[in-house]
Every structure is written in structure tokens, then in C-alpha cells.
N, C-alpha and C positions, 0 to 999 in steps of 0.2 A: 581633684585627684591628680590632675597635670600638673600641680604646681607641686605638691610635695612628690611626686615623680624626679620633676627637676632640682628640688633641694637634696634629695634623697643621692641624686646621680652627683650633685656638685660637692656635698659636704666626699663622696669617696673619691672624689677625684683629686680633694684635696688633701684626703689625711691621709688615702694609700698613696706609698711612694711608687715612684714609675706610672701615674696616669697617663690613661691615653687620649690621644686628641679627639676620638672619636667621641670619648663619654662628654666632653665640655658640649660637641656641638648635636646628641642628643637632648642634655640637659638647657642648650639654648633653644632647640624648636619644642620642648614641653614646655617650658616656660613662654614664650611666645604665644604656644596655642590657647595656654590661661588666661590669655591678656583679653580684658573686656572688647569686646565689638559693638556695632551699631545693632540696636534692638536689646541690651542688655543681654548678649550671647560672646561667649570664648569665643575667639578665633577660629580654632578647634572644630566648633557644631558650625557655625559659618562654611565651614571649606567641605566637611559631611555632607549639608544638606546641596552645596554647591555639585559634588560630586552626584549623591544622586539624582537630582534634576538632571543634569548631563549624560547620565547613562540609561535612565528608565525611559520606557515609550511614551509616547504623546498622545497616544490615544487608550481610551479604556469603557470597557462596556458596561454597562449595570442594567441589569434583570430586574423586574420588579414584578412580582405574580400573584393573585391573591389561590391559595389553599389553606381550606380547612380554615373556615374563616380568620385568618392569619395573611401577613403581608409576608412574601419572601424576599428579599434583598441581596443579591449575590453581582459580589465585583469581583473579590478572588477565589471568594466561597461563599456556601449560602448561609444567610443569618436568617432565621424567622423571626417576627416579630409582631406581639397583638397591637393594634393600635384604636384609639378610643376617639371622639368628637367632644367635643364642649359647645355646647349650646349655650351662649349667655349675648344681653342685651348690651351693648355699645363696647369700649376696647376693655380688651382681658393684657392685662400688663402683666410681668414676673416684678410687680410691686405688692406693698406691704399691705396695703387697702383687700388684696383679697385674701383677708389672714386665715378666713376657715377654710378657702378652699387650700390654701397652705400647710394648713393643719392637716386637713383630712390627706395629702397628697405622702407627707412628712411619717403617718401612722401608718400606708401600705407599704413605704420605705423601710419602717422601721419591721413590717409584719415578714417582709421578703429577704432581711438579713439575717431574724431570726428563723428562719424558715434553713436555713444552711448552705444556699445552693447562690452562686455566681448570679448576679443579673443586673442588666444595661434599662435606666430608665430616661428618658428623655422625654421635655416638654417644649414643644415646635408651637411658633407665633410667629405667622406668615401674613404679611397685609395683603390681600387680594386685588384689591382696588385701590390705586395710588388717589383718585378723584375724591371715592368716598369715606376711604378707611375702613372697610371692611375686614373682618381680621376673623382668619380659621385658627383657633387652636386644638392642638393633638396631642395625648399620650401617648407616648409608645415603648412595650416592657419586650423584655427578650423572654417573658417567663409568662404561661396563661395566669392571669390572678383576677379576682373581681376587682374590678373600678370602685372610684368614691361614686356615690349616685349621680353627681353632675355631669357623668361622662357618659359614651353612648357608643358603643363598639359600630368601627366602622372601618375595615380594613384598607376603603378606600382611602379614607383621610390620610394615612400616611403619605401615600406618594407624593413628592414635594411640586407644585407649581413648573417647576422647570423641567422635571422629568414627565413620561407619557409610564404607561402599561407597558408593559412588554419590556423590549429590549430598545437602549438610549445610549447614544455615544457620548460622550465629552471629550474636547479635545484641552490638555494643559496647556498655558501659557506660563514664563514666568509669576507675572503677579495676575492672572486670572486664568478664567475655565470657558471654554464656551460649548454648548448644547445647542440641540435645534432650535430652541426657542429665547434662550434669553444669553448675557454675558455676564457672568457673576464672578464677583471675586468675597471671598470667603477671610473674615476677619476675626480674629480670638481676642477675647479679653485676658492681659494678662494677668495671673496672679488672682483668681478669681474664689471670691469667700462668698455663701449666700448669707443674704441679709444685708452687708456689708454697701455692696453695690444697687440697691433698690431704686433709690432716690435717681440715679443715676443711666442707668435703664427706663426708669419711666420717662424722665426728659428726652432719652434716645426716641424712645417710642414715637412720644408725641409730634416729634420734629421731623422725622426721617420717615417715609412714606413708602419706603423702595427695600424692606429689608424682611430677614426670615433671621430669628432671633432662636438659637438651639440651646438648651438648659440642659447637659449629659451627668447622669451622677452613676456610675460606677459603684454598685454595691459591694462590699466585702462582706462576707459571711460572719457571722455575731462569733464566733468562736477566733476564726483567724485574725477579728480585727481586737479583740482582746488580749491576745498574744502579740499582736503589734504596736499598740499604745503602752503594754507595760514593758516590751522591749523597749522602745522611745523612752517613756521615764526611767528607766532603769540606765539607760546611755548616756545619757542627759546627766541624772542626778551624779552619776560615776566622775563625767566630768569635772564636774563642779567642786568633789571632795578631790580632786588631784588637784584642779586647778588652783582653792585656795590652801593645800597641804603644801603646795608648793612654795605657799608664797606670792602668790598673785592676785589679783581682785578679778572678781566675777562679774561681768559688767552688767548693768540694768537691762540690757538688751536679752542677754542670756539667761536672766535671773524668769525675766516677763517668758521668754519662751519656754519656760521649765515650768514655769506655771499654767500658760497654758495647755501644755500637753498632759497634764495632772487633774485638770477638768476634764480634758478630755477621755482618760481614761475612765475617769469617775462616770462620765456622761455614758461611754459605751458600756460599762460593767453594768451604768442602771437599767441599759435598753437598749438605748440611740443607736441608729445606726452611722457608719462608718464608709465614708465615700469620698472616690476621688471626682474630683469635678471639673467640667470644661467648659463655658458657654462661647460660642460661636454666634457671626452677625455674618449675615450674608445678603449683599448687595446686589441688584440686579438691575440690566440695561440693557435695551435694543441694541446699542452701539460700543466700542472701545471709547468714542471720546467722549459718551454720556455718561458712562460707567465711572471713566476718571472724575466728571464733575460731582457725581454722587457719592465716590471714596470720599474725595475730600471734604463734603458736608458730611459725612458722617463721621469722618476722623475730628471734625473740628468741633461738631457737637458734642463726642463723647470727650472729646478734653476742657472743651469749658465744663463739662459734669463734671470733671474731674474723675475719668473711665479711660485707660490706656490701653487699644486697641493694638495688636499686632500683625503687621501688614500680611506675613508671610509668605514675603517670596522667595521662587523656587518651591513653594510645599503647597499652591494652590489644588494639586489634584488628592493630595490625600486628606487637608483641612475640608475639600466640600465634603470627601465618600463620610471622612469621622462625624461630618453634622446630619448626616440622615439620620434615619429613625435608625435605631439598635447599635447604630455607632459602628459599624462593619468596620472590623480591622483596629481600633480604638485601643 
């Protein structure tokens, strides 16, 4: 958007006569703010997130209460949210090996889009015991719904490891957070497809010992997210008939993307549900200087998985609240 801003400012500076000096040196800071930065981010969102870092408080509260057999979650408002147990024998990965409970998790996905109404699903895998491998994992929906059988309503199970009952402070750092109990720094995969990255999470799993692994999918309601894949093909396709009426080639790149979002309408018209998605990896350590040594093994294990982790600093205090259960603020 900043960049056609800037062509947009330069091409009238140039063809109206009498420009003024001002328009060249807005059209030079939107062009600049286009210009890629480190983490694959504009300039532009770099100097955003710099700002708000710099203006918001350092400290923040989170509530956590169980009503009505429901967890409630409130940092800047209250989210409920039911949360469920999984009892299973040795570690539960977000890999491919557990394809029925996959299935069966994928069909209340699919039962709560068609269902019409907004709803936050997340699935938390938290190692308890760095020694043993011991590993809790949790559903947690923003909407009451029955569970796959494997689950077992437990409103305690939400509360993560690092927070208590009641009321918990955290205080932000640039690149972490720290709580009464532990110092964590909150990491996102970027550019995140399920299925895609299995192979690659599981090798996370198995190596890193210190971490809480958030799986968030964002339902869109089966009506709205059909009126949204056929807007997409319909953008898409439009493109494509100017582009070559023009006289121009449509490149493989764009060809492949046209196709996929053509499945993909086809996938939601026949059901599927339609979700945006986030997974999060969060790190945790007694110390600031045990904590750097464990970013680093885990930044290095998911690159040799070939998994692109995003450090996120400056946004550590809202990367941990969006990995709780129900995604508060998400």
C-alpha cells in the first residue's frame, strides 16, 4: 500500500506542472517505509511496533477464575472459555501420527462454522517436566460445545504453568515477559499452514524440553467465509483477464495462487471450515541468561527443521496474552 502511495504521489509530481517540494519528500518516506526490514517486515510496521512498545505500560494483569464450569480470562476484558484434558500415554505432538484425533478435532471445527457464530479454538502442549517429558495437553473453545471423547472437561487445565488462579502480573521486556514464576519469551512461526509444518514441530518437540507449543484457529462463520473465498477468486481471476488482455504473462506464481484459492472455495462450499491461524512456542527459564540459552536452541532446532520462528521484539507482552487459551485480544 505504501509503495503505490509513493508511485501514486511521484507519477503527480511529475506530470502536474508547478509540484511541490513537499509531495517528492512524502512520496520519499512512503517509499522508504515499503522498503523490507529485518524479520521480513516494512520499515513502516518496524517503527509501529517500536512506537507502541515505547508508549504502552510495562506492566499488565491477567485474571483467571473458574465460573460456571468455564475458565474466565480477562487482561483488558473478560473472555470465557471452556477448556478440556487429554489424557493419553507418552508425548501428544501437533503431528501427523495422531491422525484420528486430528480428524475427530477438524469435524467440531468444521460442526462450529457451520454452526454461524465467531469462535477461538486453541490447542496447548505444555511439557511439565523438563527431567521427564511429561506433557499436559488442553482444548480450549470460546463457545460451550461437546468434545471428541478423548477429552475431559477441566476448567483447570487451562491455566498455563506460568500463571496462578486469581490475579498475576507480568512485567514486558523488549524480547521477553517475566511473571512470579518463570521468564518466558513468546515465539510465532511464521507464515504458518497446518499439515505443512508437522514433520517439523515434532522434531521441536522431541529436542526442546522448556517449551508451551499454542495451535490458535480462528473460525469464520460457514456463510461469511464463503462470501470470502469467492470474493478472493473473483479478484484473482479479474486480475488475471487484465493482466493477459493487457499483454502481459501471468506468472506461475500467480497462476498456482489462483488455483489454490479455487480449491479452496470449492473445500468451503463443500463444508470445510475456514480459519485464520497462529501457532506460538513459548519458552521458559528461571533466569534472563538461561532463557537466552534456550531461545537459541530452540531458534536453531526449528531452523535446521527447516521452521522460521519470529523473535518478536517489542510485542512480547501481547504475543504471550494472544497464546492463552481463547486468544484474549487476538
Amino acid at each position: 500500500m505504501l509503495a503505490g502511495l509513493a508511485l501514486a504521489i511521484m507519477a503527480d509530481a511529475v506530470l502536474r506542472p508547478g509540484g511541490r517540494w513537499w509531495e517528492w519528500l512524502v512520496a520519499a518516506l512512503a517509499a522508504g517505509g515499503a522498503l523490507p526490514a529485518p524479520a521480513s517486515r516494512a520499515w513502516a510496521q518496524v517503527v509501529v511496533v517500536e512506537i507502541r512498545y515505547r508508549t504502552r505500560r510495562r506492566l499488565r494483569w491477567i485474571t483467571v477464575k473458574v465460573r460456571e464450569n468455564a475458565l474466565d480470562v480477562s487482561v483488558h476484558g473478560a473472555q470465557r472459555v471452556w477448556c478440556y484434558n487429554f489424557s493419553h500415554h507418552g508425548r501428544l505432538d501437533l503431528a501427523r501420527r495422531d491422525v484420528v484425533l486430528a480428524d475427530r478435532l477438524a469435524r467440531m471445527v468444521e460442526s462450529l462454522a457451520a454452526a454461524g457464530q465467531p469462535a477461538h479454538v486453541a490447542m496447548h502442549v505444555e511439557t511439565l517436566d523438563a527431567d521427564h517429558g511429561s506433557v499436559r495437553t488442553v482444548l480450549s473453545v470460546t463457545v460451550p460445545s461437546p468434545p471428541p471423547p478423548e477429552w475431559r472437561r477441566d476448567p483447570l487445565a487451562g491455566i498455563a504453568g506460568s500463571l496462578r488462579r486469581g490475579r498475576s502480573v507480568i512485567v514486558e521486556r523488549r524480547e521477553y515477559v517475566r511473571t512470579s514464576r518463570h521468564v518466558l519469551r513468546t515465539l510465532r512461526v511464521a507464515s504458518f499452514s497446518p499439515g505443512r509444518e508437522a514433520l517439523a514441530l515434532e522434531a521441536l518437540s522431541e529436542n526442546v524440553q522448556w517449551l508451551t507449543v499454542s495451535l490458535h484457529a480462528s473460525i469464520i462463520p460457514a456463510a461469511r467465509a464463503r462470501r470470502l473465498t469467492a470474493r478472493a477468486v473473483h479478484r484473482l481471476g479479474s486480475d488475471a483477464q487484465l493482466t493477459r488482455g493487457a499483454g502481459f504473462r501471468w506468472s506461475a506464481r500467480h497462476e498456482w495462487e489462483l488455483e489454490a484459492y479455487r480449491q479452496r472455495e470449492n473445500s468451503v462450499a463443500a463444508g470445510a471450515a475456514l480459519c485464520q491461524w497462529a501457532l506460538y512456542a513459548v519458552v521458559r527459564a528461571s533466569s534472563i541468561e538461561q532463557l537466552r540459552r534456550r531461545v537459541a536452541r530452540t531458534m536453531e532446532v526449528a531452523q535446521s527443521a527447516g521452521l522460521r520462528l519470529e523473535a518478536g521484539a517489542g510485542e512480547q507482552g501481547d504475543w504471550f496474552v494472544w497464546q492463552l487459551p481463547g486468544g484474549p485480544g487476538w
